[in-house]
C-alpha distance (Angstrom), angle and dihedral (degrees) to the residues before:
residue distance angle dihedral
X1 . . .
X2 3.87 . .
X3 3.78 116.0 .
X4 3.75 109.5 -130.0
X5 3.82 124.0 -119.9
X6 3.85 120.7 -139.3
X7 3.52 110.3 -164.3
X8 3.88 117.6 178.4
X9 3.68 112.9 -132.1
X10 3.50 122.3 -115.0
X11 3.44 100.6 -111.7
X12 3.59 87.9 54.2
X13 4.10 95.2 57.2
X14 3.59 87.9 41.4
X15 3.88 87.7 55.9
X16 3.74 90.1 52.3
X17 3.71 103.3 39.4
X18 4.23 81.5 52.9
X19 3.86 95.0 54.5
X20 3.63 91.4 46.7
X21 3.47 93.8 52.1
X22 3.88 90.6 49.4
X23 3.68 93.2 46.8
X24 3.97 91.8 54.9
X25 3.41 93.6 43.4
X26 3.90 97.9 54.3
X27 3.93 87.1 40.0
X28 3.96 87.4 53.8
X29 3.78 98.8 48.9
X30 3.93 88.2 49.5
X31 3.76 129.9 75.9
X32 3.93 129.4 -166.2
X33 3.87 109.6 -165.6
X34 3.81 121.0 174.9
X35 4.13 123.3 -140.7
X36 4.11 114.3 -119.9
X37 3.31 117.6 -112.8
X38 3.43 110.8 -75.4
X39 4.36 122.2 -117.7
X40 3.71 90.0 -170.1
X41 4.35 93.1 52.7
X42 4.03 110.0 -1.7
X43 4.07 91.4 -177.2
X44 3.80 78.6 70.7
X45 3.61 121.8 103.4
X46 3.99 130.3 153.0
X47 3.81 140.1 150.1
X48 4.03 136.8 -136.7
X49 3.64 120.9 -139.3
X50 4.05 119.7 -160.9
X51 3.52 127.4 -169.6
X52 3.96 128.7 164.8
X53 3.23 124.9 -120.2
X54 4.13 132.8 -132.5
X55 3.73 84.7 -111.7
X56 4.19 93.1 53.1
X57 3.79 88.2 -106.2
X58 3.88 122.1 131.9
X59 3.93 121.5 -125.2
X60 3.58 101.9 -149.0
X61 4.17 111.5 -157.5
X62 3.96 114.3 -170.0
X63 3.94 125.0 -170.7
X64 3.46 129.2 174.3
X65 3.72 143.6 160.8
X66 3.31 149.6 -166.1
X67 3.73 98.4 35.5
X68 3.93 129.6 167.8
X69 3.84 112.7 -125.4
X70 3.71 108.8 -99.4
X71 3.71 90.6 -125.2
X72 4.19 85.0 59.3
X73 3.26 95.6 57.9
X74 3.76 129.1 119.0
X75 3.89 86.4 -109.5
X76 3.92 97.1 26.7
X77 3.78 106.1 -130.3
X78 4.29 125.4 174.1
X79 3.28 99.0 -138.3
X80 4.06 151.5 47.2
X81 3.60 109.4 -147.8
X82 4.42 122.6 -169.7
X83 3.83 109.8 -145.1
X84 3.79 120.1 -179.4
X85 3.72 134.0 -146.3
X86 3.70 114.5 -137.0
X87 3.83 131.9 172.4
X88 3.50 108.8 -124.9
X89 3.76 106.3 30.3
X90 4.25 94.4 30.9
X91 4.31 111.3 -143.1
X92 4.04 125.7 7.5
X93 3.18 118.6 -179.7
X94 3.98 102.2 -126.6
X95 3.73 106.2 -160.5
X96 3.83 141.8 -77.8
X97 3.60 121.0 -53.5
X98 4.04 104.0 -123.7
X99 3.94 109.7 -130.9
X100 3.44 124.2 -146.0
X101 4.22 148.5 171.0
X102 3.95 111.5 -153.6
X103 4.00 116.3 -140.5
X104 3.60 93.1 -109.8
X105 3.96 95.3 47.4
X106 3.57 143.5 43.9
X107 3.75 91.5 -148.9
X108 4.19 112.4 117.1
X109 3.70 111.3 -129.7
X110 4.00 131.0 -157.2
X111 3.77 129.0 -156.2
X112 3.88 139.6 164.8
X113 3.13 131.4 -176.0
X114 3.72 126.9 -174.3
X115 3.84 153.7 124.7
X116 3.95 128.8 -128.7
X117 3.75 137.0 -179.5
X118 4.20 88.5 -117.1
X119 3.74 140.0 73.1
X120 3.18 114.6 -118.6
X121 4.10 113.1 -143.8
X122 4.67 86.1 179.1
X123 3.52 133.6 29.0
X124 3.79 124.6 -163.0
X125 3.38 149.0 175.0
X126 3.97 133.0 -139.1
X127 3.42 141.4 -179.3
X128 3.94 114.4 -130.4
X129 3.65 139.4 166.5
X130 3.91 88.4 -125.3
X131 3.75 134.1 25.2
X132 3.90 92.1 -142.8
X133 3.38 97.3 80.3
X134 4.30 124.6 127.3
X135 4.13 91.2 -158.3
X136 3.99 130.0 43.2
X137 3.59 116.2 -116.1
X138 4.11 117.1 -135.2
X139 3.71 106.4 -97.1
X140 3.78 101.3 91.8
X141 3.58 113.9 -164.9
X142 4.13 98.8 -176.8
X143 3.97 144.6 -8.7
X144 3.45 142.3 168.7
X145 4.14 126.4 -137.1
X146 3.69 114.9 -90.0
X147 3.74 113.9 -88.0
C-alpha cells in the first residue's frame, strides 16, 4: 500500500506566509504598556495602547479603572490630566482623561484617546485643578515604566 503525499499548494503557503507577516507587523507597530500601581489610589489600574501611524504619528489609547474622583482625593483636585514623556521635546501635556460611571456600576472610569506628532518614551497621569496647564503639578495619580 502506497503512502499518500499531501502537498500544500503554493498559493496556499503563500497565503499563510502573507498573514503571518501581517500579523507581526501590526503586533510590532503596537505597544501595550500597563500603569504601576498607584500610592495615591491603589484600586486604580489602566493600560496605554500605542500604535504608529502611516504619517509617523503615534495614536495614543488610555484605559483605566477604578479611579477615585479627583474632588475625593487626599488633596481634592477637578481634574485628571495625561502628560507624556518624549525624547526630543521632554513633557506634553496630552489631554484630559474623560471620567465616567457606567449604568451597571458605580466604578469611575478614565479614557483618552488621541494622536500627536511625538513619541512618547512615559506616560502619566496628574491630578490638577485645570486641564490647561503646559507643566504637571506634583501629585501624581498614575504612570507606566519607560518604554
Amino acid at each position: 500500500m502506497k503512502a499518500i503525499q499531501i502537498i500544500p499548494s503554493r498559493s496556499l503557503f503563500m497565503t499563510s506566509l502573507s498573514m503571518l507577516v501581517i500579523f507581526t507587523l501590526l503586533s510590532a507597530c503596537s505597544k501595550k504598556i500597563n500603569f504601576n500601581t498607584s500610592t495615591v489610589v491603589p484600586a486604580a489600574e489602566g493600560v496605554v495602547k500605542i500604535k504608529k501611524d502611516s504619517n509617523k504619528n503615534s495614536s495614543v489609547d488610555i484605559k483605566i479603572k477604578n479611579l477615585a474622583e479627583p474632588e475625593r482625593l487626599e488633596y481634592p483636585k477637578s481634574v485628571y490630566v495625561v502628560w507624556m514623556v518624549t525624547e526630543e521635546n521632554g513633557i506634553k501635556n496630552i489631554g484630559q482623561l474623560i471620567s465616567s460611571k457606567s449604568m451597571f456600576s458605580s466604578q469611575l472610569e478614565g479614557t483618552l484617546k488621541t494622536t500627536t506628532p511625538f513619541a512618547p518614551k512615559r506616560i502619566f497621569i496628574t491630578a490638577e485643578d485645570s486641564s490647561d496647564i503646559s507643566m504637571p503639578g506634583s501629585y501624581v495619580i498614575l504612570e507606566t515604566k519607560s518604554f
